[in-house]
C-alpha positions in Angstrom: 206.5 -127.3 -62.5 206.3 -130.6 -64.2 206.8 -133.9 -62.3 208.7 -137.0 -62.1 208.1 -141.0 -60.1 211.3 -142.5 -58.5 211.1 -145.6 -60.1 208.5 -147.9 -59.9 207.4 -146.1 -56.6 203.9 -143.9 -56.2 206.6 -141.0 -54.5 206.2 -138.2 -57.0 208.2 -135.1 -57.0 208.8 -132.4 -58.6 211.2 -133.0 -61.2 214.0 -131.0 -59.8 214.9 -131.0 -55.9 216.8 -128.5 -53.9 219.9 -130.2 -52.6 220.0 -128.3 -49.4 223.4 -129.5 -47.9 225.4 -126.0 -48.7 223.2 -123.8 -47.0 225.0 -125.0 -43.8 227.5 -127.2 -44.6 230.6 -128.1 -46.6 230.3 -125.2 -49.0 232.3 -122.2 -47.6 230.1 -120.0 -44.8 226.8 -120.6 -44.9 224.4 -117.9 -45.5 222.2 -116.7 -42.4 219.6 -118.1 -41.4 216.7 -115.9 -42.6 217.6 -115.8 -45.9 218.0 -120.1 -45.8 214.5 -119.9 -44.8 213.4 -117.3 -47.7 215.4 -119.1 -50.3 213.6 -122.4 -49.4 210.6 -121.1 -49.2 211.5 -119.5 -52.9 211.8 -122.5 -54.0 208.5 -124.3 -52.9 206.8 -121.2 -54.1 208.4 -122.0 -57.5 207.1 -125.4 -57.8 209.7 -127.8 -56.1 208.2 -130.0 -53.7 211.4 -132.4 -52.5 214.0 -131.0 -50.4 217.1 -133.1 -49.6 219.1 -132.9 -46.4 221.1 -134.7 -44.2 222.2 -135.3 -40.3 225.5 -134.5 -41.1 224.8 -131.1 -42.9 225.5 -129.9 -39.6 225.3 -132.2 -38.0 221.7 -131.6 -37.2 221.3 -127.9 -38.3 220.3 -128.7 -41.5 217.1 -131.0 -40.7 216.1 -127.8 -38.2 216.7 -125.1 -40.7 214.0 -127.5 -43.2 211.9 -127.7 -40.2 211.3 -124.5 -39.8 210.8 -123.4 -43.2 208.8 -126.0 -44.5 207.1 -126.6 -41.3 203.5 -124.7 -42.7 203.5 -126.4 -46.0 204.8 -130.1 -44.5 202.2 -132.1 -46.0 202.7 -130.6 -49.8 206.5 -131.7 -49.7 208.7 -134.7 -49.6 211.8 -134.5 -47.3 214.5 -136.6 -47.9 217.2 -137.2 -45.1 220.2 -139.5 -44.2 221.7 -141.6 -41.7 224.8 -143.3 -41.6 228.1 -141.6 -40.2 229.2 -141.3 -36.8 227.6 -139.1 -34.0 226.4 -137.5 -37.7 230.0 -136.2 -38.4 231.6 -137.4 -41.8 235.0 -137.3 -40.4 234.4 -139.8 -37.8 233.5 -142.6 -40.6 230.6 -144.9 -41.3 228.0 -146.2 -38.7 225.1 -148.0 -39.6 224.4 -150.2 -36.3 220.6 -150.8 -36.3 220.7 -148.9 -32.9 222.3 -145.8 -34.7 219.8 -146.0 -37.4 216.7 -145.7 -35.0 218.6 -143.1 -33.1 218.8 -141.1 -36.2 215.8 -141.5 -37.2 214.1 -140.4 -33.9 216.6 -137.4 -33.9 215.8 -136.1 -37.4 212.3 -136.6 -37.2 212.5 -133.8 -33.9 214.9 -131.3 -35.6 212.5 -131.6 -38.8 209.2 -131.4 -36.6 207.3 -134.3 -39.0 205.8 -137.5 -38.0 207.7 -139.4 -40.8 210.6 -139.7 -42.8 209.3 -139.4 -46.7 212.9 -140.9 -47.9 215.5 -141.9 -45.3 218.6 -142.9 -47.4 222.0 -144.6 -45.7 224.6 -141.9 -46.4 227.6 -144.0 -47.3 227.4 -148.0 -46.7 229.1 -149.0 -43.6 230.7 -152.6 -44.6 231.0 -153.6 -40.8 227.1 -154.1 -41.2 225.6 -156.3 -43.5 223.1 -154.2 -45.6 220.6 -157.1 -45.3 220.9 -155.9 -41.9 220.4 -152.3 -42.9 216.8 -153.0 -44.8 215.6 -155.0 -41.8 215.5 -151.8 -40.1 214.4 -149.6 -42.4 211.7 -152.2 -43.0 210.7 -152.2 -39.4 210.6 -148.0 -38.9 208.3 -148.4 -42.3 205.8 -150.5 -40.7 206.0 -148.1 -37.8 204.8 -145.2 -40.0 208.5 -143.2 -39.0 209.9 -144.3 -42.8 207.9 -144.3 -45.4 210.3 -144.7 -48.4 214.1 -145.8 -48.1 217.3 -145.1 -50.3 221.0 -145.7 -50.6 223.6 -143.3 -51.3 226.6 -144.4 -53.7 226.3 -147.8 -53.5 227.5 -150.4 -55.6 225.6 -153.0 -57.5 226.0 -155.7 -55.3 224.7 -154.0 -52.5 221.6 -152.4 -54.5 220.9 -155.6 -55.3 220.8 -157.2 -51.8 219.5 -154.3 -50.4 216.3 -154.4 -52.9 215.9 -158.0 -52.3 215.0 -157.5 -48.4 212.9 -154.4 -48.7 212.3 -152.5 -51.9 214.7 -149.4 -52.4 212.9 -146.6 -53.9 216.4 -144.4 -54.8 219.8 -143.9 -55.3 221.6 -140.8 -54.7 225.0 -140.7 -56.0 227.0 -138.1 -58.1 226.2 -138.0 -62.0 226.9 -134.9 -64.6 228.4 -133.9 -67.7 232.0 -134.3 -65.9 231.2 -137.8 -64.0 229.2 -140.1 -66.1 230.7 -143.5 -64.1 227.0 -144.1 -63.2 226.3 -144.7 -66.7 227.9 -148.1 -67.0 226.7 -150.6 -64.1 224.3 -148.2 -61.7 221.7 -147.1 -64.3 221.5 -150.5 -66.2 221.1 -152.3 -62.6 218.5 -149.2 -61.5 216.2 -149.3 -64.9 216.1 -153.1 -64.0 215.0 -153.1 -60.5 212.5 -150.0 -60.9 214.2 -147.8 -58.7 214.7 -144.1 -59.5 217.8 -142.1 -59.5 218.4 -138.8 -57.7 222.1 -137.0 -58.9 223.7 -134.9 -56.5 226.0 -132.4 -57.8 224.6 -132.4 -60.9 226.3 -129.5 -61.9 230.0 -130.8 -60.8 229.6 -128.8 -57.4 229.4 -125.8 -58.9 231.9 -126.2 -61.9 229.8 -126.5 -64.8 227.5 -123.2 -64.3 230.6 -121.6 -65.6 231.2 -119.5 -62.5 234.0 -120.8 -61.6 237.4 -120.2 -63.1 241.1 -121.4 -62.3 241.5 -118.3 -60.5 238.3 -118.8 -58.2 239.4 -118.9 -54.5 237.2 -120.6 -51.9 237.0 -119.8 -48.6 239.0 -122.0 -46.5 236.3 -124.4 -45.1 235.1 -125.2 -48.7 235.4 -128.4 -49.0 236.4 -128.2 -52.7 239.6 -127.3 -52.0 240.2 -131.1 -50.9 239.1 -132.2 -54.1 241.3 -133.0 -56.7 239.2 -131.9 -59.4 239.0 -128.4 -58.1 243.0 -128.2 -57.8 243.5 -124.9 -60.1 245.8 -126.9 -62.8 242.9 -129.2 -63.5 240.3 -126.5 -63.1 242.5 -124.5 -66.1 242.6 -127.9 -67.6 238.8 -128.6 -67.4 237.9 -125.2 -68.7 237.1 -126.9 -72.7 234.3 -128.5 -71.2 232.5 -125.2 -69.9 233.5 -123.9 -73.7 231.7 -127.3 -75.2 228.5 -126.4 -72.8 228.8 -122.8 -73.8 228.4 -123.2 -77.3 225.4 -125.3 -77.0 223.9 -122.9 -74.5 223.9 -120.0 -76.6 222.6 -121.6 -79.2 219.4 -122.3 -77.4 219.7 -119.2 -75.6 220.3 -120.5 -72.2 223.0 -121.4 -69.8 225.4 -123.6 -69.4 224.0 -124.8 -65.9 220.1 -124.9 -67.9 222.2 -127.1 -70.7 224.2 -129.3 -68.4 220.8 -129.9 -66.1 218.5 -130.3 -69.3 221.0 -132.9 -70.3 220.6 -134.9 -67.2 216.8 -134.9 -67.3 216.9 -136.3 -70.7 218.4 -139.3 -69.9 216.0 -141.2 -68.3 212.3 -140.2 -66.9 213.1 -141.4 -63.3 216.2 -139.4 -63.0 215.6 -136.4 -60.4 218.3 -134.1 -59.9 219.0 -131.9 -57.1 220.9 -128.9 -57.5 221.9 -126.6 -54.4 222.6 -123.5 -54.1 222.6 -120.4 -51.6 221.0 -117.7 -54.6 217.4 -117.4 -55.1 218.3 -115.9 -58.9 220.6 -119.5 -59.5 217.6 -121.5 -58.0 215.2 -119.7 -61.1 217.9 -120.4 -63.4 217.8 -124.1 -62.8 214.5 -124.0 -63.0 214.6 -122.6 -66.5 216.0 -126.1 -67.5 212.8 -128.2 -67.6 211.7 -125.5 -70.2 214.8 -126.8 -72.5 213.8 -129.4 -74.9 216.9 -131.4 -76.0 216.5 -133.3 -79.5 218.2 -136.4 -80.5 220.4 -134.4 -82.5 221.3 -132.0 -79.1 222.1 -135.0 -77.6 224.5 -136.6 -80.2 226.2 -133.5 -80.4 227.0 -133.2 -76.6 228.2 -137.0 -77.1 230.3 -136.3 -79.6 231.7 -133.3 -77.9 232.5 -135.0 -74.5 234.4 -138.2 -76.5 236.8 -135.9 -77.1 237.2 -134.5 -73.7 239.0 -136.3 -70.6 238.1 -134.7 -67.3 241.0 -134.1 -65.3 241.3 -135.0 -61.2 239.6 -137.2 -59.0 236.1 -135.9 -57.8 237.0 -136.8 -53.8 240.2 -137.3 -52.0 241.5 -140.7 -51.6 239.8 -141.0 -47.8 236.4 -140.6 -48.9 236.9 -142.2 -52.2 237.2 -145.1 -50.4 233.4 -145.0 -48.9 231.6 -145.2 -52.9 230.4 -148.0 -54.7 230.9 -151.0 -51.5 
């Protein structure tokens, strides 16, 4: 496993997470419980060593699920979790009143059975409290040993900025791939800046760009990608050319198209982390497989050069929650 600093931070991890959210949330149904546990463990057996979850993966059974898998090995891993929504429920909108913070942070720190936090990140930023506000509190549960690193989760500039200025941020998580490369033009100029690192969820466009999915795929009814424009099967037909770009490359280097489009990512800058999910033990190996895939400059122009020519088609959330990125 090689490994990778968030920023100008001392947390090291390994250079690929597990983004654990679908193995009870959002993603369809959620496999059982045992095989959660084995495919977690999987993973730490294969090197990774930071796990991502959240309150409202759940809400709450998430953070237990990690706590009981990773319970035995807790001091060889760093667990990243979030506050920020409503009695932990996404649908009920933002909340990030100090009181709900330390609430949240006292509740996640049981379900995960630790004595600290390694990364607490604010989930979506609640612009009914001033983030200045925010820090303070994070700030406070640091010097109570609860917090030990702190993070924001599709922020804007502005708000990275202030954040940063009252205590240190160590990450961003936001969405970045091959089909949504917004972060390119403020976020990663502003992160490089400030010395903080940069963890991409979805990196592989929820699933899109391993290929697997087709625009006859049907998800089960509580997938959450059927609310996402993107995933509409008119711009999942229309999308298709870029899993044909990614495909070409792959073959040529004998790999995948989730290897390439993970590869890719890594490449980009060495405090970029991704976090891939997934529910397969064979898919987590494959990911894996990426940080064996050297991409040269001339790889790179020719991915470039491919995607100028491409326009991904949809939005990547519905209008509601599209309203909660980049404050």
């Amino acid at each position: 496993m090689k490994y990778r600093k968030l920023g100008n931070s001392d947390l090291q991890v390994s250079a690929l997470g597990l983004g654990c959210m679908g193995l009870s949330f959002g993603l369809g149904v959620a496999p059982d419980k045992q095989s959660s546990i084995a495919l977690i463990r999987g993973a730490f057996e294969a090197g990774i060593t930071f796990f991502d979850t959240a309150e409202a993966y759940g809400p709450g059974v998430n953070e237990e699920l990690l706590g009981e898998a990773l319970g035995l090995v807790r001091d060889q891993v760093v667990i990243a979790t979030k506050f920020g929504f409503k009695e932990g429920k996404t649908n009920l909108g933002v909340d990030s009143r100090p009181e709900n913070i330390r609430a949240v942070a006292e509740a996640s720190l049981k379900r995960l059975g630790t004595d600290r936090i390694d990364l607490f990140y604010q989930h979506r930023v609640d612009p009914n409290v001033p983030i200045e506000e925010v820090a303070g509190v994070i700030q406070e549960l640091i010097k109570e040993g609860k917090v030990k690193y702190w993070g924001l989760s599709e922020a804007g500039v502005q708000t990275i900025r202030r954040a940063h200025a009252v205590q240190p941020v160590t990450a961003l998580q936001s969405e970045y791939s091959l089909w949504w490369r917004e972060p390119e033009q403020e976020i990663l100029p502003t992160l490089e800046e400030l010395g903080i690192g940069f963890v991409p969820f979805s990196p592989l466009g929820k699933g899109f760009l391993t290929g697997a999915i087709t625009e006859s795929t049907q998800f089960d009814s509580s997938d959450f990608r059927n609310q996402v424009p993107r995933f509409s099967e008119e711009n999942r037909k229309a999308n298709q050319v870029l899993i044909d770009v990614l495909k070409a490359i792959a073959d040529a280097k004998s790999a995948t198209t989730a290897q390439i489009a993970l590869a890719w990512l890594l490449a980009q800058k060495p405090w970029i982390v991704p976090i891939p999910g997934t529910t397969k033990l064979h898919r987590l190996k494959e990911n894996i497989g990426a940080l064996d895939i050297e991409l040269s400059a001339n790889d790179l122009k020719e991915i470039e050069t491919a995607l100028a020519q491409i326009t991904v088609q949809g939005d990547r959330y519905p209008q509601h929650f599209q309203k909660m990125v980049n404050r």
